[in-house]
C-alpha positions as CSV (number, residue, x, y, z in Angstrom):
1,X,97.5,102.5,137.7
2,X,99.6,99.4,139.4
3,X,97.7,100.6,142.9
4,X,94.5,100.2,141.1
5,X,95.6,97.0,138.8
6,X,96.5,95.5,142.9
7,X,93.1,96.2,143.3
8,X,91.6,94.4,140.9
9,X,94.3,91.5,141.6
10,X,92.2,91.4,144.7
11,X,88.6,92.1,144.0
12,X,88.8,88.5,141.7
13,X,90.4,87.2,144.2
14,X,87.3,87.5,146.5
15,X,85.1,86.5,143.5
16,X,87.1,83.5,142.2
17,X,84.1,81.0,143.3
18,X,81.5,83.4,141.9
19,X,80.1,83.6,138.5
20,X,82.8,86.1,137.6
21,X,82.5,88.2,134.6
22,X,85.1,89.5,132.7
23,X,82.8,92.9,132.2
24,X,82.5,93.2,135.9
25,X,86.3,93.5,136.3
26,X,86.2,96.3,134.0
27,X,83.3,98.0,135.2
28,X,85.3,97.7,138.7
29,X,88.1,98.4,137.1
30,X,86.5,101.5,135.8
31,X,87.3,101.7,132.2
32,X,85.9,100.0,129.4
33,X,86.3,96.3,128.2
34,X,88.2,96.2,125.8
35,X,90.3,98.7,127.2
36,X,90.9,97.2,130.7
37,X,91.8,93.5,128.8
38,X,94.4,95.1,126.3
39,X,96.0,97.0,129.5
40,X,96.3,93.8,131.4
41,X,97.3,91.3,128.7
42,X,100.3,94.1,127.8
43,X,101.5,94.2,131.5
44,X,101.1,90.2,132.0
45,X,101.2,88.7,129.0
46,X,98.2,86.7,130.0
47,X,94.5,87.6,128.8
48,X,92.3,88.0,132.1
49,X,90.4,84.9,131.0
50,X,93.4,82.8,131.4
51,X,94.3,84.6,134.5
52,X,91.1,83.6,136.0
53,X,91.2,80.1,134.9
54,X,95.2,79.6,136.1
55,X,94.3,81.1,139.7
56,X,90.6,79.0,139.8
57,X,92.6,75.8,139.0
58,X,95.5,76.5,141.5
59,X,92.8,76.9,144.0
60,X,91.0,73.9,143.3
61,X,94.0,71.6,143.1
62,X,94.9,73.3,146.7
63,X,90.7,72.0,148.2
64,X,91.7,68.6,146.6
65,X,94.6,67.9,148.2
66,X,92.9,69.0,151.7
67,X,90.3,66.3,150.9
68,X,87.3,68.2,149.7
69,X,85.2,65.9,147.2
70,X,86.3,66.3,143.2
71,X,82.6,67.3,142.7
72,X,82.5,69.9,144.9
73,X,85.6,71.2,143.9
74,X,84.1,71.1,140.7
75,X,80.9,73.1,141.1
76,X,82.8,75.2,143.6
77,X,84.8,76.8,140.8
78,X,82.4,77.3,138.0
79,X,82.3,74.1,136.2
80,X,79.2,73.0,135.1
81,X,80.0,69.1,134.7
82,X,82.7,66.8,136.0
83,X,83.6,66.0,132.4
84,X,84.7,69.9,131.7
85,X,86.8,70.0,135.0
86,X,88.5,66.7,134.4
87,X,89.4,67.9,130.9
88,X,90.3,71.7,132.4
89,X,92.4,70.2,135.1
90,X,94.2,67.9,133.2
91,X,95.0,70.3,130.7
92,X,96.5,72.9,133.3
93,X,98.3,70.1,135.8
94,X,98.9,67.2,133.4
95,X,96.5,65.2,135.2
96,X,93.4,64.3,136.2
97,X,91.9,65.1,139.5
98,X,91.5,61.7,140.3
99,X,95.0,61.3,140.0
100,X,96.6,64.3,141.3
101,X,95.1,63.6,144.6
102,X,96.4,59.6,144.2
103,X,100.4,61.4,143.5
104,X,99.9,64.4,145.8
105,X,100.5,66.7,142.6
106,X,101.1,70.3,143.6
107,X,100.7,72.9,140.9
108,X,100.1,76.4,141.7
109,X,99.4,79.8,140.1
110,X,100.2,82.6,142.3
111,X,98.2,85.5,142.7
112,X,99.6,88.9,140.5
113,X,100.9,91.7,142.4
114,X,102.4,94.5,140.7
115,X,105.3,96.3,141.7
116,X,106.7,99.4,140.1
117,X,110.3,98.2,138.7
118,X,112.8,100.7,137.1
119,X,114.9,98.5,134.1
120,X,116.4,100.0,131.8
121,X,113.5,102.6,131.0
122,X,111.9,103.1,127.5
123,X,112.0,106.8,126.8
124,X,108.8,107.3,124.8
125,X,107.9,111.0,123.1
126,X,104.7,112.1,123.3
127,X,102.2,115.0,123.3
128,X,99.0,116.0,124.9
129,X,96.0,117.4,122.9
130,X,92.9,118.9,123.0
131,X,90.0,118.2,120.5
132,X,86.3,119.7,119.6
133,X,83.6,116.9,119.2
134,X,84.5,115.3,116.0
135,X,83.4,112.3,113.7
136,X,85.4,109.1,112.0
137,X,83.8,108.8,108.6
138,X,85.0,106.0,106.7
139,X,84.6,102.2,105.4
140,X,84.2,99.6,109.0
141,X,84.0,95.8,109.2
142,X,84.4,93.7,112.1
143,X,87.3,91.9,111.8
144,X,89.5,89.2,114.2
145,X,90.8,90.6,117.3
146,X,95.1,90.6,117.1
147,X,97.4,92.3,118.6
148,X,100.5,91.4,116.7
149,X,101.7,91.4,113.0
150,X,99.0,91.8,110.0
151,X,95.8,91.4,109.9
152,X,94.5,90.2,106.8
153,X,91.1,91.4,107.2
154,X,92.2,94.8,107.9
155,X,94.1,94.5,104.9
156,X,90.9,93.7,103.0
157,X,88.6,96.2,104.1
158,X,91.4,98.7,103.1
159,X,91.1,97.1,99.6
160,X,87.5,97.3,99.4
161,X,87.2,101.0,99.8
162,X,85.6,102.2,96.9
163,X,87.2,105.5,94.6
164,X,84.1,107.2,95.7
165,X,84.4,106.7,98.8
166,X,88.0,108.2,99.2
167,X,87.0,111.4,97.3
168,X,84.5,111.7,100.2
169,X,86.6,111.0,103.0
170,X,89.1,113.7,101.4
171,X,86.5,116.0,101.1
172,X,85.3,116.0,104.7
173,X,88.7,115.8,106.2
174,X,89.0,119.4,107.9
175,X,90.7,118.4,111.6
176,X,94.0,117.2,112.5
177,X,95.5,114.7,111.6
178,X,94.9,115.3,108.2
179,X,95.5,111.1,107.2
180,X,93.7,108.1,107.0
181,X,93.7,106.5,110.1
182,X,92.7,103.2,112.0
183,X,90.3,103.1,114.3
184,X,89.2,100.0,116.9
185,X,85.9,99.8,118.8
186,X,82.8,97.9,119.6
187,X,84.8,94.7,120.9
188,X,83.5,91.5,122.0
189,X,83.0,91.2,125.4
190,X,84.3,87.9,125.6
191,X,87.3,87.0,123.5
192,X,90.0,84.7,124.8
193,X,93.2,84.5,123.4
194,X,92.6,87.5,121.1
195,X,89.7,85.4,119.8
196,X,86.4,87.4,119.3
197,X,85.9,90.4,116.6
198,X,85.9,94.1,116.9
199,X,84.9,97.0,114.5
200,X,87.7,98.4,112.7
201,X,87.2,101.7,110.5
202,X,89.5,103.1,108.0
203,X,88.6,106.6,107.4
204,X,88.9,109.9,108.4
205,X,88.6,112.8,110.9
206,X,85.8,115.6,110.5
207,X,83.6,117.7,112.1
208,X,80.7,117.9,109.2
209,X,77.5,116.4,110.0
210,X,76.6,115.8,106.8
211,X,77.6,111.9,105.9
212,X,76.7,110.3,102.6
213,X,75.6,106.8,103.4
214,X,78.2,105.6,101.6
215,X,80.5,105.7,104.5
216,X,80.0,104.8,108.5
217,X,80.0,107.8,111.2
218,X,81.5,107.2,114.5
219,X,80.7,110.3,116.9
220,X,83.3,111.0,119.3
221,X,83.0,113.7,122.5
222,X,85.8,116.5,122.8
223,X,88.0,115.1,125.1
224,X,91.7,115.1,125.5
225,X,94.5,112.7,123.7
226,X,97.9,111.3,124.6
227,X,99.4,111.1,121.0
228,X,102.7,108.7,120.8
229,X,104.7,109.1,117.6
230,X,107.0,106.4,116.4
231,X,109.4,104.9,113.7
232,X,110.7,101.8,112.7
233,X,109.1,98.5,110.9
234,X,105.7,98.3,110.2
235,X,103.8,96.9,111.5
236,X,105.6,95.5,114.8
237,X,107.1,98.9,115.8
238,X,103.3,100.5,116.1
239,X,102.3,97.4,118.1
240,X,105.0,97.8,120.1
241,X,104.4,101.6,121.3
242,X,100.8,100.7,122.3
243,X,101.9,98.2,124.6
244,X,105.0,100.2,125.9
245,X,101.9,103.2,126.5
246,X,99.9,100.3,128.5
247,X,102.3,98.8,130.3
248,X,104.8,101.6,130.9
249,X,103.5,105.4,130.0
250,X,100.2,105.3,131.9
251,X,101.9,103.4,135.2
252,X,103.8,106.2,135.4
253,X,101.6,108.9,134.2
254,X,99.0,111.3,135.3
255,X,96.1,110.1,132.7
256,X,94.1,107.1,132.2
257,X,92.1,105.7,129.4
258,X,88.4,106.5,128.7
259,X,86.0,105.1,127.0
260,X,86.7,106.8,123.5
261,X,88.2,105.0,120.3
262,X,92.1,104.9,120.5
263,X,93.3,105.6,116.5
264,X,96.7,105.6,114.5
265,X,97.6,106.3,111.0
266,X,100.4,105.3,109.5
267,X,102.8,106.6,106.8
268,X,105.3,104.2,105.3
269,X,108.5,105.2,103.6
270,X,108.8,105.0,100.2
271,X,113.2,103.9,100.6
272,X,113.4,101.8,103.2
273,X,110.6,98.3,102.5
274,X,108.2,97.9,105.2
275,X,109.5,101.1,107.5
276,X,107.1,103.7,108.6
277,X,105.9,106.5,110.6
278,X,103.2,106.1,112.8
279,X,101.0,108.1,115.4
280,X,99.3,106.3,118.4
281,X,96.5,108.6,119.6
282,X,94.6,107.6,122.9
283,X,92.0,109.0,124.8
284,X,92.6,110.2,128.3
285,X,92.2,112.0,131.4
286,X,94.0,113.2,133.7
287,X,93.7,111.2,137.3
């Protein structure tokens, strides 16, 4: 994975005065969107939007400080008016084109390279398994995209669900895990800043076809899962092991994500306030 993620470090590199799309670095990348995004803003702490924006700016302040034009450094990086760089740049550097190349102001923004370093190493259990072609039937919304503490909407749409509905959901659950679980998909393709929405289901697992239309189906292939369980406070210690699977289980491991809907259920403890057990289960392949 870190030879690859190098390889991505480098393919924007030699797009970075292109009209550069964030879903052509994951098709390049070669898993999906939403996936490829999460993965990097784990390892980096950045999102790849503000990635490409640091390294487009450090470029640009380097082409004005060797006397190419403000205008054409402009244009040259994607900005569609002199207005939006001016703001852009001052934003990033503290000051305005104009004047960084009056005070020889040198910011930069180094291009990524990753490097396998061993620190302290998280042990994290898991478990590999197989799985038939099954459904999530539930209750779905689209809701914010966040990766850390609660969302609210999430904790609507679990509200919402209706007593017919759960006597449904328990009726067609026949495939383990036998719980409710969480499941993410459909993201936008262009949040920034965990801005942008995705479709969030609370349901079930099953393999019956028949549905009432009281509840969404989401089909999902047979395929293979990576399940991760944990314990500790809810909701940060779930959080947590999905970013410890991103940005240290798959580096080292023989799988990678596919294109499938990653799920988790969660079970809190009834003596210890806002504890639980949880189950990460992703999607993979092996290399």
């Amino acid at each position: 994975m870190l030879k690859e993620l190098n390889h991505v470090i480098d393919y924007i590199e030699d797009h970075l005065t292109d009209d550069l799309t964030l879903e052509a670095i994951s098709e390049y990348a070669g898993v999906s969107d939403y996936h490829f995004r999460k993965i990097f803003f784990y390892i980096t702490g950045l999102t790849l939007s503000e990635y490409i924006k640091n390294r487009r700016l450090s470029e640009a302040n380097k082409d004005l400080l060797n006397g190419d034009r403000v205008t054409d450094v402009a244009f040259k990086y994607g900005y569609q008016s002199m207005d939006g760089f001016a703001r852009a740049f001052k934003n990033w550097s503290g000051y305005l084109p104009s004047e960084a190349i009056k005070k020889g102001v040198r910011k930069t923004f180094p291009k990524l390279s990753f490097v396998i370093t061993v620190k302290g190493g998280v042990s994290m259990e898991f478990r590999i398994e197989e799985k038939p072609a099954f459904y999530f039937a539930g209750v779905s919304r689209r809701v914010p995209m966040q990766f850390e503490g609660i969302n609210d909407e999430i904790v609507k749409l679990a509200m919402s669900i209706t007593e017919e509905q759960r006597k449904e959901m328990h009726a067609l659950q026949n495939i383990d895990p036998y719980e409710i679980v969480n499941v993410s998909y459909d993201a936008d393709a262009g949040f920034l800043k965990e801005e942008g929405y995705l479709t969030h289901l609370i349901g079930v697992l099953t393999t019956e076809n028949q549905i009432s239309d009281r509840l969404d189906k989401v089909p999902v292939e047979a395929c293979t899962w990576a399940v991760f369980p944990n314990e500790g406070p809810f909701p940060s210690a779930l959080q947590q092991t999905m970013a410890n699977v991103c940005a240290q289980w798959l580096p080292s491991s023989d799988y990678e994500i596919i294109n499938a809907p990653t799920f988790s259920f969660t079970k809190m403890n009834p003596h210890k306030k806002d504890y639980a057990y949880s189950e990460v289960w992703v999607p993979v392949r092996r290399r």
